[in-house]
C-alpha positions as CSV (number, residue, x, y, z in Angstrom):
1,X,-23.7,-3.2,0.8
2,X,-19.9,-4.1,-0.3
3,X,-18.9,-3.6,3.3
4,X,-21.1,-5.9,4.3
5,X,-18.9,-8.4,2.0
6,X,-16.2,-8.1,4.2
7,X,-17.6,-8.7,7.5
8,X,-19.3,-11.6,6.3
9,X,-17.0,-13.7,3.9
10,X,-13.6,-12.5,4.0
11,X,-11.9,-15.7,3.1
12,X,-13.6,-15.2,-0.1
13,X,-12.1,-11.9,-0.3
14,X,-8.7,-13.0,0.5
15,X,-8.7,-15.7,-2.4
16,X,-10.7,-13.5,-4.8
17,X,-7.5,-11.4,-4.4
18,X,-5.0,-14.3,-5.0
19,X,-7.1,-15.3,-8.1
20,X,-7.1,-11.8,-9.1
21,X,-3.3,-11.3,-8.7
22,X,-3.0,-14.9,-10.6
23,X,-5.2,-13.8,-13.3
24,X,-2.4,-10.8,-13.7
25,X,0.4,-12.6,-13.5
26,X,-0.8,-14.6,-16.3
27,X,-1.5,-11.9,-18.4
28,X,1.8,-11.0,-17.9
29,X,3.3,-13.7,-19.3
30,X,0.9,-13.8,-22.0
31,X,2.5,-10.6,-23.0
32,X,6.0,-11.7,-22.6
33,X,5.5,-15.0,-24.6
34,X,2.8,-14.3,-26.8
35,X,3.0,-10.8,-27.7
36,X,6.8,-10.2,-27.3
37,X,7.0,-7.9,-24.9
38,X,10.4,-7.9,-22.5
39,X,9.8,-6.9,-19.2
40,X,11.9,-4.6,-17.3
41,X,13.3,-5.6,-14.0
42,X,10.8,-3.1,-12.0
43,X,8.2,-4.9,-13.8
44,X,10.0,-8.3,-12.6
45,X,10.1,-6.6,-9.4
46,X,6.4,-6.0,-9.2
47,X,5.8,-9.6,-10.6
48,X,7.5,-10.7,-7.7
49,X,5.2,-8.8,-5.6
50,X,2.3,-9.8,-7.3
51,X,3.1,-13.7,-6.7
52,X,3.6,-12.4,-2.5
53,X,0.2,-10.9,-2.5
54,X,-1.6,-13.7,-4.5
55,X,0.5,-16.4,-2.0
56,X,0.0,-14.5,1.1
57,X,-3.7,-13.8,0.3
58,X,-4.3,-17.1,-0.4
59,X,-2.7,-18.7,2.4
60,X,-4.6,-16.6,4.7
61,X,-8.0,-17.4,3.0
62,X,-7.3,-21.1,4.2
63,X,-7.3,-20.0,7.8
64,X,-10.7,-19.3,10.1
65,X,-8.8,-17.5,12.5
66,X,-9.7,-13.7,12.5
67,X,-5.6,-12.8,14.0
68,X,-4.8,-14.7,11.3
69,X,-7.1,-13.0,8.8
70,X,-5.6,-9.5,10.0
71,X,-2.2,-10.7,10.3
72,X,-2.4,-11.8,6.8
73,X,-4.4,-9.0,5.3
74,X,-1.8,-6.7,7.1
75,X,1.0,-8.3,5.3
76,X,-0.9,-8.4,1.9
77,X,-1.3,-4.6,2.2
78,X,2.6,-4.1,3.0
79,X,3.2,-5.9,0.2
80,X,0.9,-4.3,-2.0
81,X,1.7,-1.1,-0.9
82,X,5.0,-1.8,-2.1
83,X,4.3,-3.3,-5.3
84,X,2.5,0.3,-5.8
85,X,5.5,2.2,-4.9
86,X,7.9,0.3,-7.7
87,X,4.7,1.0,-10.1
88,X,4.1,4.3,-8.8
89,X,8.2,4.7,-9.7
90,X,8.6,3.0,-12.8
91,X,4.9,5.5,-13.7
92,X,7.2,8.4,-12.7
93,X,10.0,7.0,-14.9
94,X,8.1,6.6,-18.0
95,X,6.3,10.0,-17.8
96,X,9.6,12.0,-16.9
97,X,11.9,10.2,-18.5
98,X,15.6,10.7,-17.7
99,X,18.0,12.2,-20.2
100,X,19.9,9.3,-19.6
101,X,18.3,5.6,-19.6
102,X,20.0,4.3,-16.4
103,X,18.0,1.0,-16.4
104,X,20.8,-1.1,-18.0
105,X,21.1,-4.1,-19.3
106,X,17.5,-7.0,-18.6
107,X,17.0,-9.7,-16.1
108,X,17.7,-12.6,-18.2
109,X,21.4,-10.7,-20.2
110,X,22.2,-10.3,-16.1
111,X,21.5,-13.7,-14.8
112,X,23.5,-15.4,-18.0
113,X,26.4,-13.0,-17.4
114,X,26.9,-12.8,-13.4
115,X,26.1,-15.3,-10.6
116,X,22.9,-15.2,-9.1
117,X,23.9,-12.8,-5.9
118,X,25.3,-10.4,-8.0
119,X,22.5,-10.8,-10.1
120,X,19.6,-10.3,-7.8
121,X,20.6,-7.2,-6.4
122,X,21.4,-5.5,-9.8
123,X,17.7,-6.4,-10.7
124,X,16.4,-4.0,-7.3
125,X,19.2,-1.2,-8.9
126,X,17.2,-1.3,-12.1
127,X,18.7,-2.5,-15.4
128,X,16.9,-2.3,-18.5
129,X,14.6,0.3,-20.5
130,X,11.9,0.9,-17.7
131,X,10.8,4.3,-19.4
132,X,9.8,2.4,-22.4
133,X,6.1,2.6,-23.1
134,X,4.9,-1.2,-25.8
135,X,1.4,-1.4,-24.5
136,X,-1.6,0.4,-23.6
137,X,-5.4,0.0,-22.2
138,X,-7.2,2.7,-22.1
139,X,-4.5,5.8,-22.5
140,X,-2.5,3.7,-19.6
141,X,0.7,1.9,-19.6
142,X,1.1,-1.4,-17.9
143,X,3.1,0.5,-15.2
144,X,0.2,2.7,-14.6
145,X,-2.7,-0.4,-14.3
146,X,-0.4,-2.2,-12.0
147,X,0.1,0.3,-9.5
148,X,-4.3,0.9,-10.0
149,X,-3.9,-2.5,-8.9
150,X,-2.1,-2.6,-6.1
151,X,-3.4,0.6,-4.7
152,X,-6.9,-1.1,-5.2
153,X,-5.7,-4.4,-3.1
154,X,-4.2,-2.5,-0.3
155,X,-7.9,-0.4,-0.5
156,X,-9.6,-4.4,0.3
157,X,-6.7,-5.6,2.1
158,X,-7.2,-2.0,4.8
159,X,-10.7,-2.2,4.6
160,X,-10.3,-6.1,5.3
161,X,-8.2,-6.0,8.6
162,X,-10.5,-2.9,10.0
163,X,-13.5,-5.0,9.4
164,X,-12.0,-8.0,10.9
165,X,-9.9,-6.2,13.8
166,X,-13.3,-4.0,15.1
167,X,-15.6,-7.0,15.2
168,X,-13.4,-8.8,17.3
């Protein structure tokens, strides 16, 4: 019956997804600005992939082209799948946690103090507490819902281009 879903409004998929990545994204900066939590720069880093998926998924629901709907599900679920891996990481991180934080300093202490191209890069190096756990749902962390998250897009966003791809 879901499967159905796909074959027959997947559009509707695609910008279910960008809503869904939106809705997330907000949440997120809820908990920054509301609740006070910092985030770390792998949880800036999967931000960032967050606001790919959501503006690649929604791009591609404006289309009516089926390449296009591949080519774009395609890219969702490359960067989903990477969003998972930092989660998937930063997970790792915070149930093996090193003797030795390595994380260094946060995004916003290395964009004040260096210029932004050294800046960026030091964010992708990792700088700040990642292995720090401030919030929960359900016995997991916000590292461990994000990469349920993206592993459940790039699930759709597979599922999606298959669909699309074998009924052309």
């Amino acid at each position: 019956m879901i499967l159905k879903y796909f074959d027959g409004m997947p559009r509707r998929v695609l910008a279910l997804t960008a809503a869904a990545c939106v809705a997330m994204l907000a949440f997120g900066l809820y908990l920054q600005h509301v609740v006070g939590l910092e985030p770390c720069p792998m949880c800036i880093v999967q931000r960032y992939a967050l606001m790919l998926v959501a503006l690649v998924a929604g791009l591609t629901a404006l289309s009516r082209s089926k390449g296009v709907i591949v080519g774009g599900s395609l890219v969702t679920l490359l960067v989903a799948g990477f969003g998972a891996f930092v989660a998937a990481r930063q997970s790792f991180l915070q149930w093996y946690p090193p003797e030795i934080v390595t994380c260094g300093r946060d995004f916003y202490g290395m964009i004040e103090t260096f210029p932004l191209k050294r800046a960026i890069p030091m964010i992708f190096k990792g700088s700040g507490d990642c292995t720090k756990i401030d919030w929960t749902f359900l016995g997991g962390s916000i590292a461990n819902w994000s990469f349920v998250s993206f592993a459940a897009i790039s699930v759709v966003m597979l599922t999606l281009a298959v669909r699309q791809y074998s009924k052309r």
